[in-house]
Structure formats: structure tokens, C-alpha cells
N, C-alpha and C positions, 0 to 999 in steps of 0.2 A: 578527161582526167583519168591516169591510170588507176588503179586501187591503192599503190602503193603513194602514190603523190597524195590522194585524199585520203588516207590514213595518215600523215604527216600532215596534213592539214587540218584535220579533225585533232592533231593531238596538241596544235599550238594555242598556247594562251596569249590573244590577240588583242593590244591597247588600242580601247575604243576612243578615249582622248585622256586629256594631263591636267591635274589641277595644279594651278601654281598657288603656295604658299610660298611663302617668303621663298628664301633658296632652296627650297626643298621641291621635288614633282614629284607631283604622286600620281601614277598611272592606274587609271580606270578602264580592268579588262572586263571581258567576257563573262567573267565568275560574277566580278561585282555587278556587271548591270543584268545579270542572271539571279542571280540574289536578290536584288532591288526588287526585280519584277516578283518575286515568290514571295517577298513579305508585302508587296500592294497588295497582291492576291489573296490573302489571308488575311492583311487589315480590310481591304475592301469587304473581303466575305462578312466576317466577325461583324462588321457595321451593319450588312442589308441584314444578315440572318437574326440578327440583336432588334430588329424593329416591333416594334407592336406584338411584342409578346403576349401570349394566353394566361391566363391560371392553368388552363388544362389545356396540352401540348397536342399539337396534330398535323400533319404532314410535316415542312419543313423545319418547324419547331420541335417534334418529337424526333426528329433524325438529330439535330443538333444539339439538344439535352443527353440523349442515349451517346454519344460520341463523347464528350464530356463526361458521362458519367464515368464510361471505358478510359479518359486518361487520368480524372481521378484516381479510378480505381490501381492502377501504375500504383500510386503515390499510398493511398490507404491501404494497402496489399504488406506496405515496409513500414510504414512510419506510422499509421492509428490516427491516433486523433490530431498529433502535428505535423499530415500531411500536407493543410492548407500552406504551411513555410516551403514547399518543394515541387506542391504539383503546376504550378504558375508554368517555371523553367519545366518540366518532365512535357508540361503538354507541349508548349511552344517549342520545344527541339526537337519534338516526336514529327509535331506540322510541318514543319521546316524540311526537317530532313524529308519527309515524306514528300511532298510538293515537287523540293527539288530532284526527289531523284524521280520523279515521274513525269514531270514534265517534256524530256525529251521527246516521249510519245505525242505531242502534238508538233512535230516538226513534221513541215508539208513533204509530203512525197515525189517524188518523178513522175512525169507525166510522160505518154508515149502518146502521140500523135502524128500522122502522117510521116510513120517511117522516120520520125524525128524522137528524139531522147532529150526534155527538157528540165534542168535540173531546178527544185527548190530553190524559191529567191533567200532564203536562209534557212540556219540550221537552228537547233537549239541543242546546246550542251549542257548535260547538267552539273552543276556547279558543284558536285562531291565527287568529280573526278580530277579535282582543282585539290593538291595534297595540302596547298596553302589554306583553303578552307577548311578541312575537315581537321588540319592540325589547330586551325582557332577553333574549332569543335572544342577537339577536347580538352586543349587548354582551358577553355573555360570551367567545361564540365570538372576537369582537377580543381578547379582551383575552388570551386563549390563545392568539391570533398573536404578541402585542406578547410575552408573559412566554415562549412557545415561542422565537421569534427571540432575545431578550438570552440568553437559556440558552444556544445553538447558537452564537450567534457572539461572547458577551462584549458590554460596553458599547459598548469599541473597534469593536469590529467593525458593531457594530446599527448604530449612529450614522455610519461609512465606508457603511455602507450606503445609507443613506439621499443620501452626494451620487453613485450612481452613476444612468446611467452618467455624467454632466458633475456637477458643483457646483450647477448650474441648477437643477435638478433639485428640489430637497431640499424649498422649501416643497410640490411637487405629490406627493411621497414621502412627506410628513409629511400633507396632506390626503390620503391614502387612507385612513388610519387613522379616518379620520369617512366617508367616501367608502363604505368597504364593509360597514360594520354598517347605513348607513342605504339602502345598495341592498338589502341582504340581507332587513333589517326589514321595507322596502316591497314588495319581488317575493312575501315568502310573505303577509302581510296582505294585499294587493289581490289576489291570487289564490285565497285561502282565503274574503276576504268577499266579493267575487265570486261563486263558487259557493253561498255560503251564500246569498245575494240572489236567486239563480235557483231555488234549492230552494223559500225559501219562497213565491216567486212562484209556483212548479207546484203547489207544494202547497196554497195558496189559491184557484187559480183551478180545480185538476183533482185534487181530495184522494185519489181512489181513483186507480190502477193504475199515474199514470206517476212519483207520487213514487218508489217502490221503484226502476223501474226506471232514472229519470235518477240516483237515486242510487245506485248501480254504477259509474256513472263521476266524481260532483263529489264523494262520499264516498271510494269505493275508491281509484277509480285516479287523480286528480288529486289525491288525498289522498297516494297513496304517491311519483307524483311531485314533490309539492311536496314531502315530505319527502328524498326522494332530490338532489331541486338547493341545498336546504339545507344536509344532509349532507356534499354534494360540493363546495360552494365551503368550505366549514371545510377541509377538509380540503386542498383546494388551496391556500387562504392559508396555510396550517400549512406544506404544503411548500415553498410560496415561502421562508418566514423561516427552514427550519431548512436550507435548502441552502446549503451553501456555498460 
């Protein structure tokens, strides 16, 4: 397979099967059973690591307290003492995000054996290079601004808000609310396939030694900062709307 055929192959979103409801099908790709898999992995963890808890924390208990504390901390850094109402979603989409975009890093390598080039029986893609996911990202995340802010300030108040600081204002107050799911949706998509396009460019043109190691940084670490600026503008529109 040339490079260019498996970069076209790598970029398609491929229907794993079709649920029928009524007249409707709904196709079940890649993304979705990619996603599946990264919130078993996360409900299954949260079960084994939640067992037979100590009073006083130590090895896998103190890693998993102190990790929690750190996406707490996300949530008590803005909001004080009613972070508990926000840091639920901040850690869960920080997980999420994170998971998925690192996962790719365990997709099996090429094997060379007897003058033979054997390719991985599959790939793993990560699911925030799917624009369809990350724009239900941040629609979510909006809409947890829009329904955080009416809570904090009342109808009255959401809507004063919107003409400050002048009257002028208001239509360019009212387009953010479309303004920051679709910058949010766009920074982590084009940065997640990005990297994903340079992976399998390395890995088609140079299979052995430098996929692993470019992936350390377009898996791990641009993986955990793309989740971290994610995490962090939520969080910031959350404190914009619930301040008063």
C-alpha cells in the first residue's frame, strides 16, 4: 500500500455496522466504537481503583486521590466553594479527552521478518480526529455555559448581561455562543488530525523505530495538551457566566 492510498485510508470514517430503528439507520463507525472503548476503560478503571479503599492512601490509592485532587483543583481554582456543581463534567471530559487522544499509541506496529514487511491486523484511531466528536464536545460544553450562567444570574440577569458593557453589544454577545464551540471544535480537530497525518506519514515512509518514538510527543504530550486547553477554556466560559 502506497503512502498515499494509506493516508486516504487512515482518513476515512469507516461503518462498523447499522442500527435499525424504525426507518431510521444509524451507522456505528470507528469514532463510536473508539469512544465505547475509552469510556469502558475509564468506567472499568474508576471500579478496580475504587475497591477496598484505605483511610491512609498508598501506592495505587495515593496516585488516584492526588489525580483527583489535580481535576478538582480545575474546578476550585474558578468557582470556590461551588465547585462540587462542575468539577463532575471538568474531570470527566479532561478523562475522556485525554484517553482518547492517547490511545492511538497503542496500535500494533509493522513487523519485518524475513525480508517480509508485515502490516498491524489493526489500527486505532483517535476519536478527536472525527470533527463530528469534538463538535458534540463542545456543544455540550456551550450549552453548560448557557444553562451554568441562567442558573447563577436568573433570566433577568443572563439577558442584562448580554447588553453590557453598552446595548451595542448584544448581537456580538449573542454570537459567541456559536463563536466558542466552533473555535473549541476547530483547535482540538485540526490539531488532533494534524498529528494523526504526521503519524501515519512516519509510519508509512519509516515503519520501524521512529513511529514509537514521534509518538511520545503527537500521542502523549500533544495528546494531554490538547486535552488540557480543552478542559481549560470549559472551564473558563463556565467562570465567565457564573460570575457575577
Amino acid at each position: 500500500m502506497t503512502i498515499g492510498e494509506r493516508l486516504n485510508d487512515a482518513l476515512q470514517f469507516k461503518t462498523i455496522f447499522t442500527i435499525q430503528a424504525g426507518n431510521f439507520k444509524i451507522p456505528i463507525t470507528e469514532t463510536v466504537i473508539i469512544s465505547w472503548v475509552v469510556m469502558a476503560l475509564l468506567i472499568g478503571l474508576s471500579l478496580v481503583l475504587t475497591r477496598r479503599l484505605k483511610q491512609i492512601p498508598s501506592g495505587p490509592q495515593a496516585l488516584l486521590e492526588g489525580g483527583i485532587e489535580f481535576l478538582n483543583g480545575l474546578s476550585k481554582n474558578y468557582f470556590g466553594p461551588r465547585f462540587s456543581s462542575f468539577a463532575p463534567y471538568i474531570g470527566t471530559i479532561f478523562l475522556f479527552l485525554l484517553a482518547g487522544n492517547i490511545i492511538p499509541a497503542f496500535t500494533p506496529v509493522a513487523v519485518h521478518f524475513g525480508g517480509r514487511t508485515f502490516e498491524p491486523p489493526f489500527e486505532i484511531k483517535p476519536p478527536t480526529r472525527d470533527i463530528n466528536l469534538t463538535g458534540a464536545l463542545a456543544i455540550m460544553s456551550i450549552l453548560l455555559v448557557l444553562a451554568a450562567g441562567l442558573r447563577a444570574r436568573g433570566l433577568k440577569g443572563w439577558a442584562k448581561n448580554l447588553l453590557h458593557p453598552v446595548p451595542l453589544m448584544l448581537p456580538f454577545n449573542l454570537l459567541e455562543y456559536a463563536i466558542r464551540p466552533l473555535s473549541m471544535c476547530l483547535r482540538l480537530f485540526g490539531n488532533m488530525l494534524g498529528g494523526f497525518i504526521i503519524m501515519v506519514l512516519i509510519g508509512s515512509a519509516v515503519p520501524v523505530v521512529l513511529p514509537p518514538l514521534f509518538s511520545l510527543y503527537f500521542d502523549f504530550l500533544d495528546g494531554l495538551i490538547q486535552a488540557l486547553v480543552f478542559t481549560f477554556l470549559t472551564v473558563l466560559f463556565l467562570s465567565e457566566a457564573v460570575t457575577l
